[in-house]
N, C-alpha and C positions, 0 to 999 in steps of 0.2 A: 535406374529406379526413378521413377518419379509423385513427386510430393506434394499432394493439394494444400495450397494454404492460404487463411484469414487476413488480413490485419484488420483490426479494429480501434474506435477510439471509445476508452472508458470513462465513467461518471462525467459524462457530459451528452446531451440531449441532441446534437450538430455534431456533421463531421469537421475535423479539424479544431476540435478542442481536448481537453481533455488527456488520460496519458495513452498513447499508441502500444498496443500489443500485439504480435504475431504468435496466431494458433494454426499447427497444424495437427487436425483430429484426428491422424490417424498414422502413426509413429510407431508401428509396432515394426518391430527388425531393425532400430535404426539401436546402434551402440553411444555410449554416453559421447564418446569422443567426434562421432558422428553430428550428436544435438551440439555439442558445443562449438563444432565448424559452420553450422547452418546459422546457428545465433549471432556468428562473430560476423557475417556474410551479411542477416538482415540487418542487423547493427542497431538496432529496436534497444530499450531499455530491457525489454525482456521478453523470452520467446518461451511459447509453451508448446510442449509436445504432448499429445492423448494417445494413451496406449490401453488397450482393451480388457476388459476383465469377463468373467462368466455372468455376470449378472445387469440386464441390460439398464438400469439406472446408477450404475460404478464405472466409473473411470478409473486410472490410475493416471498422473500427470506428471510431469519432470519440468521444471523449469529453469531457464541459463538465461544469464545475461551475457554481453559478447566475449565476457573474457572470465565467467567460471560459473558455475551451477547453485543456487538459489533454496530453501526448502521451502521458501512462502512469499509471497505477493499478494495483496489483497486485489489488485485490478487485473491480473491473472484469473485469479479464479473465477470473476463475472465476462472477461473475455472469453474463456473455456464454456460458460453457462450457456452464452448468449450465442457463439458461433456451434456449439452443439447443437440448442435448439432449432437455429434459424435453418442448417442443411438437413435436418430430419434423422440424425444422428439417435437419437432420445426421442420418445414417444410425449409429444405435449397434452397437458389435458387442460382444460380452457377452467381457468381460475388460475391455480399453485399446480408448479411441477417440480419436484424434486430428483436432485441427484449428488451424488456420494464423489466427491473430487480425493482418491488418495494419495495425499502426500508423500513424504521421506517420512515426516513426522507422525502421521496417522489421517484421519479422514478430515475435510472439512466438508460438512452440508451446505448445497446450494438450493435455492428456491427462485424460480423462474416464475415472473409475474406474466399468464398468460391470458391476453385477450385477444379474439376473433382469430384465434391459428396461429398468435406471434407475441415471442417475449418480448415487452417493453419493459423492462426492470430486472434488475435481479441482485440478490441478498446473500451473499452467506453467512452461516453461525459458526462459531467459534468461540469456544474454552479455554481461556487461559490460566496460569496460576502464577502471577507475573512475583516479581523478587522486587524491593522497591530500595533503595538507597539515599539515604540524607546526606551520605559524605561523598560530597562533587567541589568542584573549586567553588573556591571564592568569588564574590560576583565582581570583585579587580579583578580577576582571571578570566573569568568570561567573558568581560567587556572588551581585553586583551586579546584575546581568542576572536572574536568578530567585529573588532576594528573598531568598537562601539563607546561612548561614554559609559561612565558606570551608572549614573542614572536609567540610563535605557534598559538596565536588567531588573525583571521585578515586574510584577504588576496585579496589583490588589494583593490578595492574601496567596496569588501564586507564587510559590519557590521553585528554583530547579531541584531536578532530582534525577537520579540515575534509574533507569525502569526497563528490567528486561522480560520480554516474554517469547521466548526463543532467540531473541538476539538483543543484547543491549543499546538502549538510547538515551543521551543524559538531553534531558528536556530541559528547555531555557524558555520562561514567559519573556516577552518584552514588551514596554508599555505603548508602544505604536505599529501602527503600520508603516511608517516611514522608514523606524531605525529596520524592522524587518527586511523592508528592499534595503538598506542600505550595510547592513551584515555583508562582512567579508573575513573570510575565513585568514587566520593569520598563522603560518607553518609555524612560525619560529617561535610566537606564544602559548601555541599548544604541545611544543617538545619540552618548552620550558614547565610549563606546566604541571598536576598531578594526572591531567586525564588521562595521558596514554597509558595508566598504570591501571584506569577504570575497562577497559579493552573494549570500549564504545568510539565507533568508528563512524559514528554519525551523530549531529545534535540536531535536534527536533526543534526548533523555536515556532513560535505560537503568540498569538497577540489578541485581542477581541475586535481592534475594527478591520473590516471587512470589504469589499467591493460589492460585493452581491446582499442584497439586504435577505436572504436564504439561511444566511452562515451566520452561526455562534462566534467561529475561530478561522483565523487564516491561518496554514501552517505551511515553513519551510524549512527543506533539510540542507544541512552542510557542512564541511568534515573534509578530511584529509584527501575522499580520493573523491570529491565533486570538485568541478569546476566553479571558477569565481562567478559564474553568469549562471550555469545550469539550475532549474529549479526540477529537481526529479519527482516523477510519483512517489505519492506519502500514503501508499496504502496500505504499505511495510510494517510502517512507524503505526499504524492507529491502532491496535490491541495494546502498544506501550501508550499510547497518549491516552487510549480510555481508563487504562489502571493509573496513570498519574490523576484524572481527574478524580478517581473513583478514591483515591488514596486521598483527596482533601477533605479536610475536619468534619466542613459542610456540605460533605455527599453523604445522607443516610441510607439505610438498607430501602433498596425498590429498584425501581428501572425509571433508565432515564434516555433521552433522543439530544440528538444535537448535530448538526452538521458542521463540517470542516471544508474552507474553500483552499484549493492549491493554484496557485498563476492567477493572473489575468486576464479578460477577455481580449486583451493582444498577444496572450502567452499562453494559449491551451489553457483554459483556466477547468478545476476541475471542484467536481461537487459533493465529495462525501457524506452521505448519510448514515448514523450508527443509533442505534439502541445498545443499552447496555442494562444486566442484571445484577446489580450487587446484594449478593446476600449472602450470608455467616457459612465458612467453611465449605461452598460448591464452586470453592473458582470463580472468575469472572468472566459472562455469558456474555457474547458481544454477537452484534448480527448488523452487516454491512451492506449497504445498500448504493446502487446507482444506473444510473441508463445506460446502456450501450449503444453504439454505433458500428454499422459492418460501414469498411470503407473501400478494400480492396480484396481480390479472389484472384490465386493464382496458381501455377504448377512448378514447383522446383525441381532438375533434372539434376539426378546424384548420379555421379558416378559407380556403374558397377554392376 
């Protein structure tokens, strides 16, 4: 059998920044155990597979990273958008093009910014109903936890907090960009700690200055099973970081935009754009935006 596939790079406008995805659009016959041998092969942060449905603006999607299966990625789903588009998979219509990405968890809507024949942008929306938590350690323990003084936890009137919205993230502000690069995750003060008992296997830290003068927030993730160097896509974490902001005193009911930068321009630096809808009892309406890049097209030969 053989297997046409993508890689692309997301929320960044150049190839070779941004986080790298591999989509292959056309996954129908393959068994899950199958997606998870191809993933562990491209050895990508995380590979999507598009599997067909009856209706030609639906997909159905699967998504693995190389060592287990995934229900959500937010630079996934504009990789799927943008490598749909771009092979003629999906019918474009010159403005907005939409399509129905189905989850494990249910749909997520994509919107394909089209001009002159060709996606340049693309946004999905997403409803969450996130679960919010005040009781997280101590900010001794946090600063324990990332190697950090305790001064460096905190900043302005942001607190951490524990915030899940299909998977949990205990979110950590810190007052720099400095202590941010200089976070290091510490085994021994997080066993000691109360987090493992929070079952948040990632902390989201976040700070306001920036490299790209674009960006509100810098954010990076880190946790038990990242490496000390790795800065992984944070497109994961942004439905829990829009409900953390949306959770503070001074975010009133409306909508609100803000971009999030991940890396640097020596480190795939990447560029999140979000809108968010806060209002009384509908959930929180989040719509994510960024560029894509195709970078490589290729044919995988499976056995069989």
């Amino acid at each position: 059998m053989e297997l046409a596939f993508h890689t692309t790079d997301v929320f960044t406008n150049h190839p070779f920044g941004g986080a790298q995805v591999a989509v292959f659009p056309v996954a129908d016959g393959l068994e899950p155990e199958q997606m998870q041998q191809i993933a562990s092969e491209m050895n990508l942060s995380e590979t999507l597979f598009v599997l067909s449905t009856d209706t030609p603006q639906q997909r159905r999607v699967r998504i693995f990273t190389p060592d287990r299966e995934v229900d959500f990625a937010g630079h996934t789903v504009l990789a799927a958008g943008h490598v749909l588009g771009s092979i003629g998979a999906i019918p474009l219509q010159e403005g907005d093009t939409r399509l129905d990405l189905l989850h494990n968890f249910g749909p997520v809507e994509v919107h394909l910014t089209v001009s002159q024949s060709q996606s340049n942008f693309v946004q999905f929306t997403h409803t969450v109903h996130p679960v919010v938590d005040r009781f997280v350690p101590t900010d001794e323990e946090l600063a324990a936890i990332l190697s950090l003084e305790r001064r460096a936890i905190g900043l302005d009137k942001f607190r951490p907090l524990l915030v899940s919205c299909d998977h949990p993230y205990l979110i950590v502000p810190l007052r720099s960009l400095d202590a941010l690069q200089q976070a290091r995750f510490n085994h021994g003060a997080w066993a000691e700690s109360l987090a493992p008992s929070m079952l948040a296997q990632q902390i989201l830290l976040f700070c306001r200055q920036t490299e790209s003068s674009e960006a509100n927030f810098h954010a990076r993730l880190v946790g038990p099973q990242v490496g000390p160097h790795d800065d992984p896509p944070v497109g994961a974490a942004l439905p829990a970081f829009a409900a953390y902001l949306a959770e503070q005193p001074s975010t009133r009911q409306g909508t609100y935009t803000f971009t999030v930068e991940r890396g640097f321009d020596a480190t795939r630096k990447s560029l999140l754009h979000a809108e968010m809808d806060k209002k009384p009892g509908k959930g929180l309406k989040l719509r994510v935006g960024g560029s894509v890049v195709s970078v490589t097209s290729g044919t995988l030969h499976l056995p069989g």
